[in-house]
Every structure is written in structure tokens, then in C-alpha cells.
C-alpha positions in Angstrom: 3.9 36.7 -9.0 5.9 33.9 -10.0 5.5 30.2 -10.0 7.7 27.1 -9.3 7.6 23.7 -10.1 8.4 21.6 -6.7 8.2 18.4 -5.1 7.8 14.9 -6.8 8.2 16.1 -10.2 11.5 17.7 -9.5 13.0 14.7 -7.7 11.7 11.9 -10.4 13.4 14.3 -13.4 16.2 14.3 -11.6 16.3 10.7 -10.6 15.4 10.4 -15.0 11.8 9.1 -14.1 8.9 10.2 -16.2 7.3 12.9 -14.9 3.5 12.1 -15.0 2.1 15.2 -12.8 3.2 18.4 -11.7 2.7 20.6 -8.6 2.9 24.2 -8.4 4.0 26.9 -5.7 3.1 30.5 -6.6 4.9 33.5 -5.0 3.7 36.9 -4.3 0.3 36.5 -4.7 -3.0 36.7 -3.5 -5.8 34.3 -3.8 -7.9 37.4 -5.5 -4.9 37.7 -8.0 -5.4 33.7 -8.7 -8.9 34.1 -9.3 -8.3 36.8 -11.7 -5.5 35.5 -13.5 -8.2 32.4 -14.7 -7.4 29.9 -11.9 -10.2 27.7 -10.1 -9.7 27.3 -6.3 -10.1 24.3 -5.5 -8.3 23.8 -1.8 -10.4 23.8 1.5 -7.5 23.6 4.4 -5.0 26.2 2.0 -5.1 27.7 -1.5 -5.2 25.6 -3.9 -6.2 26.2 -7.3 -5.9 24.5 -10.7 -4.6 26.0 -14.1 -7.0 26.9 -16.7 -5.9 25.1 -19.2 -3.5 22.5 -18.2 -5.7 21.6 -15.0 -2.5 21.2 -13.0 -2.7 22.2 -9.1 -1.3 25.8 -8.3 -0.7 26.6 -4.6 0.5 29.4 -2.7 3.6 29.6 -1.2 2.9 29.2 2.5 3.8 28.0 6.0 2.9 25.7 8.6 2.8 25.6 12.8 2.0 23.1 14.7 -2.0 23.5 16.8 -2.7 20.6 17.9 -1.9 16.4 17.7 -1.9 14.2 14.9 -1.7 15.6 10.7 -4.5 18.1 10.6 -3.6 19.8 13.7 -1.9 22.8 12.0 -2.2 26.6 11.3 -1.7 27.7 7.6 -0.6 30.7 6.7 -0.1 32.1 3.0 0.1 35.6 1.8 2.2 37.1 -0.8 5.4 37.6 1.3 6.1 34.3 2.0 9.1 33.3 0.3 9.6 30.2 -1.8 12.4 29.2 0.6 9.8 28.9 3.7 7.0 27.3 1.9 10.3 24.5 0.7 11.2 24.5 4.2 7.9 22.7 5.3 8.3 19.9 3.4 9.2 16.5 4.9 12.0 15.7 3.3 15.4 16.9 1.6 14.7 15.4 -1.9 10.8 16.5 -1.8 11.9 19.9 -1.0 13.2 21.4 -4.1 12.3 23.6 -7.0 13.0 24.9 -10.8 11.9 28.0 -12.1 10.5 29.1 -15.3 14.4 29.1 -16.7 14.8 25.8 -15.6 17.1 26.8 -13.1 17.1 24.5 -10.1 16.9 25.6 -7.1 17.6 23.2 -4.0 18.3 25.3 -0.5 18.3 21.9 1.9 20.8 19.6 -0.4 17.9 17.5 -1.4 19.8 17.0 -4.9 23.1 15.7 -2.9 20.9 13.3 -1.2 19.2 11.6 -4.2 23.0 11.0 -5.2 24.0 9.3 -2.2 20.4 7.6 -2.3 19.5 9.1 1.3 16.1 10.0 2.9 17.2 12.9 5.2 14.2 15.2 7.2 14.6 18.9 6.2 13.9 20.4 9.6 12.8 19.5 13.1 9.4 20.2 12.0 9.3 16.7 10.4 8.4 15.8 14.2 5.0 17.6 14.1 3.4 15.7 11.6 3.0 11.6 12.1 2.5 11.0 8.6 5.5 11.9 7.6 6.9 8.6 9.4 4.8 6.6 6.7 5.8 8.7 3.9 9.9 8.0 4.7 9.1 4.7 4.6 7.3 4.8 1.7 10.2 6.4 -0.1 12.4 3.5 1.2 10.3 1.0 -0.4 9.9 3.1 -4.0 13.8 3.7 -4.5 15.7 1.6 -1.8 17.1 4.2 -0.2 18.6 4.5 3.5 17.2 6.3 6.1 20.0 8.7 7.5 20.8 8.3 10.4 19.2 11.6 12.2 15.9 10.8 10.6 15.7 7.9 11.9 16.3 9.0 15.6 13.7 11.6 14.8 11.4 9.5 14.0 11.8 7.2 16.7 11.3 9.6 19.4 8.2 10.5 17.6 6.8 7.4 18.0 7.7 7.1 22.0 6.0 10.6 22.2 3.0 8.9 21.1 3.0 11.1 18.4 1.6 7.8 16.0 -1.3 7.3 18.3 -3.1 10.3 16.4 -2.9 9.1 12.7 -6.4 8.5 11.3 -6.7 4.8 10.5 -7.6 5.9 6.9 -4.4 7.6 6.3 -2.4 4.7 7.7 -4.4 2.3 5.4 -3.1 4.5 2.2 0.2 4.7 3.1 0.7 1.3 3.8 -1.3 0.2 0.4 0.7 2.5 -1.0 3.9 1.3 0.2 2.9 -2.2 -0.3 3.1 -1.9 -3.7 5.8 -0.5 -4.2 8.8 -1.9 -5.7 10.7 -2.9 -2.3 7.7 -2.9 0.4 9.8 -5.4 2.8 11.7 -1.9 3.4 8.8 -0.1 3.7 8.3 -2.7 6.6 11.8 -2.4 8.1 11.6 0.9 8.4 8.1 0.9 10.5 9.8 -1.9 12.2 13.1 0.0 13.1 11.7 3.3 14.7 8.7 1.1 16.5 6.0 2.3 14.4 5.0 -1.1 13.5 4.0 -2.4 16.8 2.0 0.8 17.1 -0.1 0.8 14.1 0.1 -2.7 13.1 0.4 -5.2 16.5 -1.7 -7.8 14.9 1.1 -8.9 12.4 4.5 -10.5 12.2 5.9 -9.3 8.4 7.9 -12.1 7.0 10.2 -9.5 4.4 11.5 -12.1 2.6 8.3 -13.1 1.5 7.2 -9.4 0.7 10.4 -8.9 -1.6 9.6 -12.3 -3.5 6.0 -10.8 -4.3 7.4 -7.5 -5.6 9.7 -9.6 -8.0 6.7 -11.5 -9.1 4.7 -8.4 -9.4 1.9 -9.6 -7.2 -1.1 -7.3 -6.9 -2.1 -5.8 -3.7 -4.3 -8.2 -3.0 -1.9 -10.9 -2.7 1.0 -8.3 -1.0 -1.7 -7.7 1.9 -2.4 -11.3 2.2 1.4 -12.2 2.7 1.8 -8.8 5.3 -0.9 -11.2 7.9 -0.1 -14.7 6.7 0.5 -15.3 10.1 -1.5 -13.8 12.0 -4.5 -14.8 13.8 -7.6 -14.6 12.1 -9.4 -12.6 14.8 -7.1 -10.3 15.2 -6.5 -9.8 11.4 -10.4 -9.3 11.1 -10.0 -6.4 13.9 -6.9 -4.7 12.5 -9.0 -5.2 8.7 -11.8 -3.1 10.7 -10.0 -0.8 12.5 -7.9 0.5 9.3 -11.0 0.4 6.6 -9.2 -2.4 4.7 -11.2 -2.6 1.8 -13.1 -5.4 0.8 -11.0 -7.6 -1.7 -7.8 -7.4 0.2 -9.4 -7.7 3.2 -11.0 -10.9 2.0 -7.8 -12.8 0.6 -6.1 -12.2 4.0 -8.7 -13.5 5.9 -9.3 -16.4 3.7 -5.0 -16.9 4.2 -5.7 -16.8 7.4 -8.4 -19.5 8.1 -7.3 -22.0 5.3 -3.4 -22.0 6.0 -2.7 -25.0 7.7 -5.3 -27.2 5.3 -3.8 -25.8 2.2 0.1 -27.2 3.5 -1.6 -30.8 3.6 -2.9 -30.6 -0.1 0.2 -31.8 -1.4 -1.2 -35.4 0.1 -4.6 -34.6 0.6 -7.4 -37.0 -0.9 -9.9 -35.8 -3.4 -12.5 -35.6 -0.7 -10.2 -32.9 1.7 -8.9 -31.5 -1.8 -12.9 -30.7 -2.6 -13.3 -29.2 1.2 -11.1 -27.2 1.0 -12.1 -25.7 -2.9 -15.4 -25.4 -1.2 -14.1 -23.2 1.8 -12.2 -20.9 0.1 -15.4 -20.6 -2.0 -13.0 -21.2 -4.7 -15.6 -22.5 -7.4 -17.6 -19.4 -7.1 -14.5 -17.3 -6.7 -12.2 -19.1 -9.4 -9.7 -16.1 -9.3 -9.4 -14.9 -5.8 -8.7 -19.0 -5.2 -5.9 -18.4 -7.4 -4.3 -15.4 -5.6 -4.7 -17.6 -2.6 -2.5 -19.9 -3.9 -0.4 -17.5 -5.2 0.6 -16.4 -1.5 0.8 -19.7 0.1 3.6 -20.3 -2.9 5.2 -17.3 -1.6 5.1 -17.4 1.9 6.2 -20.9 2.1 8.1 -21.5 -1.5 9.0 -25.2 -1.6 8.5 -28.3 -3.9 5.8 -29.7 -0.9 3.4 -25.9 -1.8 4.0 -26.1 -5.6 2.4 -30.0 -5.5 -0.3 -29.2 -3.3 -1.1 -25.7 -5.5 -0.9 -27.7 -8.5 -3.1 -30.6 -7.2 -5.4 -27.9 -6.1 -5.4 -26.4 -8.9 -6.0 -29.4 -11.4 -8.8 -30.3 -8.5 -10.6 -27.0 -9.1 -10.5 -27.3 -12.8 -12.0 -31.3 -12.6 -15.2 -29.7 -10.1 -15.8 -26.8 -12.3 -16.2 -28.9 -15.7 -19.1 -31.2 -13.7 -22.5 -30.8 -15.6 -24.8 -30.3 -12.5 -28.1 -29.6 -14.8 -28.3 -33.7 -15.5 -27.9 -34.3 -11.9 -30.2 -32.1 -10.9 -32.8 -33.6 -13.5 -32.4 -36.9 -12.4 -32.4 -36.3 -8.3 -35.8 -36.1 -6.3 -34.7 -32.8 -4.3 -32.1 -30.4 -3.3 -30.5 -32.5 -0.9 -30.0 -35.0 -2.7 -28.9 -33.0 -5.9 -26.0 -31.4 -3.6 -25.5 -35.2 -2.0 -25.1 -36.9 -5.8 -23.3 -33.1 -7.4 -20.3 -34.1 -4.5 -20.1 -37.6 -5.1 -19.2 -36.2 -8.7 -16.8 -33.6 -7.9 -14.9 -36.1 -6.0 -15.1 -39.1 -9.0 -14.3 -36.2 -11.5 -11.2 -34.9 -9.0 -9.9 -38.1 -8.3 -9.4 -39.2 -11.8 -8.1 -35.7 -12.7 -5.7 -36.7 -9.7 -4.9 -39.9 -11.7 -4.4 -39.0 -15.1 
């Protein structure tokens, strides 16, 4: 029995990264010999099983073929004479598909080491084909390190999308990968690279991704939130609200976008806008309630459509929501004979109280 540190951990050493977790591939043994040995199985669809002590995730060497469509139609098979070599050669890609032993000896049968040189993102086998997630993951990878797709990858995974292959990818899966990619440090290539082999019209029809836009975020380390928000800028907001449902988008970035969405074209006339419109519009986003998600929203209008017109308007809009949020409503309400006409004479404040911030 011996085991093998692989994967991720393998390629970040190598690329000098800090090496946060690492995965395990155990040869020449038996689930019973994992068991006995102190190990806690822990994996449902193959054997899985975590270290006593350090807690890190063991797995037996095993191999793959394809069953059925989409990423969890596949037969596992793992017994002790499958080789480190074949469990390696499942693997998506070159640079995920190495290995060091307990020497330290590196051991790298597809050139995955070659390939983080040349910065390349090359499939291992033809099996790449058989699983669609694998066309998120590449371009994942592109938008963590930059790197190109080589050119036989690329092919592959294009014809894997006109097969229909993509069709089959649980809407789950696609939103993690593409949060995932998101925020990474160069997501406009994560985009490209959907965009390239046709996956993006697949998966995500409802959007138009401005990558200029996307790159500026990374550089500004914008949270997800705000990323997502700049992915649909433009699109429409029923159709944003269906692709939001279909992919399980969760709830905060799901709300920024579709706030984006239906405020857009207000929020480019604040740069003019009286104190009445500016208060409309605070009250629409639900931005006095909401103080911070109001921000993010300006946030991505300043990105999506950088310019000296967006940076008055956010700063009028921003002076606008501090003016509303310092009015006292408690006297109002005290002096006013009934709810409409404390929300009648708590506007007629806001206003006075924006306008003169306006003026100051």
C-alpha cells in the first residue's frame, strides 16, 4: 500500500503557491485495509476516506467509464491493482494530473509540469469529452492563472458542446463553477473561454458579458456580489430573474443583479437628477433600508460604465443617501395626525435635507 499526494496541491507547489489542502491517492489497497489502518470512509460514489489524525481525504486509486449523459453518469472502479498511472490518467487535465511520493519524487506521466511552464491548459485524454464539467473547470483555470487553452482542448471542447454534451450539467454545478470562476483573479477569461467553444450561449443565453468590465472588478477586488451584478448588467430583467431561478443563484447576488437591472437607466440620469428623482430612486433600490447593498450598486454602475458623468451621479447619490438617513422621523411622526401624513411630511424632509446636502 502506498500513497501519493496529487492534484491541486502538486500544481500550486510547483507554480510556488501555498499549499492550503492536500488530496491523497492510495495504491494497493482495499477499502477493509483502510478501515483497519485507522481511516474513516467517508465517500458515497467511490472510496473516500479521511486520515486519522490529519483529517486529510485519502482515496483509492481508481478508474472511470463513461454510463450515461451528463457528470454522474459513470462507473467507478477501484481495487488494489489499479495503478497510480490510470487513476492520473482520469483526470481532466495535464497540470491536475500529477503526483509526488513519499520521497518527494515527482512524478508527472502526461507532461503536466511542461505545461504549467508554458502556462497551458491541455486535456490529458479523450476522456475529457465524457464529462461536461470539465468544460467549466478549464475555464476556471483560465481565469485563476491566465493561462491559454491549447489548441486541441479547445476543439475538444467545442465539439462537446455541439454534441449537446452541456445540456446535461445540473444547474447547481454550473452555478458553482461559474461563482467560482467569477471570482477569480481574471474571470473575463473565464468568460472568453465559455464564449469561444459556445458554452456560453448554452448555459447562459440571458447575458451579454462586457469583459472589460469584469477585469476592472477583479482589479478593484469586487465581491461576488458585485462581479455577478456586472456578468447581467445588461440584460433584461425578466430574463435575468429566470436564468437567477433556473441556476439557484443565491439570494444576495441574485438581488444586486436584479436591482442592476431595473434601476440602470435611472441611476445614469443622477448625475442631473433633482432631489426629488435622486430620493426615488434611494427609495427603489431600498437603499435606506439596505445602506450597503446600495453601495455595491453603485459600485457596478461605476464599473460598467466608468466615466466622469457615473462618478457625479454616484457621488450625488451617495451624499443624497447620507442627507435622508440623518432625518429624525420620531418628531415628525409626533407632530403628524396619521401615517399618511407622517410618510407625506417624512418626504417633504428627505427632499429639503437632500437638496441642501446637494447645495453645500
Amino acid at each position: 500500500m502506498k500513497a501519493y499526494v496529487v492534484g491541486g496541491a502538486v500544481r500550486d507547489e510547483l507554480l510556488g503557491i501555498a499549499v492550503a489542502d492536500r488530496d491523497w491517492v492510495v495504491v494497493g489497497a482495499t477499502p477493509e485495509d483502510m478501515t483497519a489502518a485507522g481511516f474513516k470512509a467517508v465517500g458515497r460514489d467511490f472510496p473516500v476516506f479521511l486520515h486519522p489524525r490529519t483529517h486529510e481525504e485519502y482515496a483509492l486509486a481508481r478508474t472511470e467509464r463513461k454510463s450515461g449523459r451528463g457528470y454522474k453518469g459513470f462507473r467507478v472502479y477501484a481495487a488494489p491493482d489499479v495503478t497510480l498511472e490510470q487513476d492520473l490518467a482520469r483526470r481532466d487535465l495535464t497540470i491536475n494530473a500529477m503526483a509526488r511520493d513519499a520521497s518527494g519524487r515527482l512524478i508527472d506521466p502526461f507532461g503536466g509540469e511542461h505545461d504549467l511552464r508554458q502556462g497551458v491548459l491541455r486535456h490529458v485524454s479523450e476522456a475529457f469529452a465524457e464529462d461536461p464539467v470539465r468544460i467549466l473547470r478549464v475555464a476556471r483555470f483560465a481565469a485563476r492563472y491566465a493561462f491559454r487553452i491549447a489548441d486541441p482542448t479547445f476543439a475538444l471542447m467545442r465539439r462537446m458542446v455541439g454534441s449537446g454534451e452541456v445540456e446535461h450539467l445540473v444547474p447547481e454545478r454550473v452555478w458553482q463553477e461559474l461563482a467560482r470562476g467569477l471570482a477569480e483573479p481574471h474571470p473575463e477569461r473565464m468568460l472568453q473561454a465559455l464564449d469561444g467553444c459556445g458554452a456560453l450561449a448554452r448555459l447562459l443565453p440571458e447575458v451579454r458579458a462586457d469583459y472589460a468590465a469584469l477585469a476592472r472588478a477583479a482589479a478593484a477586488g469586487a465581491p461576488l456580489t458585485v462581479r455577478f451584478a456586472l456578468l447581467a448588467w445588461s440584460a433584461d430583467e425578466a430574463a435575468l430573474a429566470t436564468l437567477c431561478e433556473r441556476l439557484r443563484v443565491p439570494n444576495d447576488e441574485r438581488g444586486l443583479a436584479l436591482i442592476g437591472c431595473r434601476l440602470r437607466a435611472a441611476l445614469r440620469s443622477a448625475a442631473a437628477a433633482p432631489a426629488g428623482e435622486l430620493l426615488a430612486l434611494l427609495k427603489a433600490g431600498d437603499a435606506l433600508r439596505r445602506p450597503a447593498r446600495f453601495r455595491e450598486l453603485l459600485d457596478a454602475l461605476r464599473l460598467a460604465e466608468p466615466g466622469p458623468d457615473t462618478e457625479r451621479g454616484c457621488a450625488r447619490l451617495e451624499r443624497a443617501l447620507a442627507a435622508a438617513a440623518a432625518v429624525d422621523a420620531e418628531p415628525i411622526a409626533n407632530a403628524a395626525s396619521g401615517p399618511g401624513e407622517i410618510a407625506a411630511r417624512l418626504e417633504e424632509a428627505r427632499v429639503r435635507a437632500i437638496a441642501a446636502k446637494l447645495h453645500d
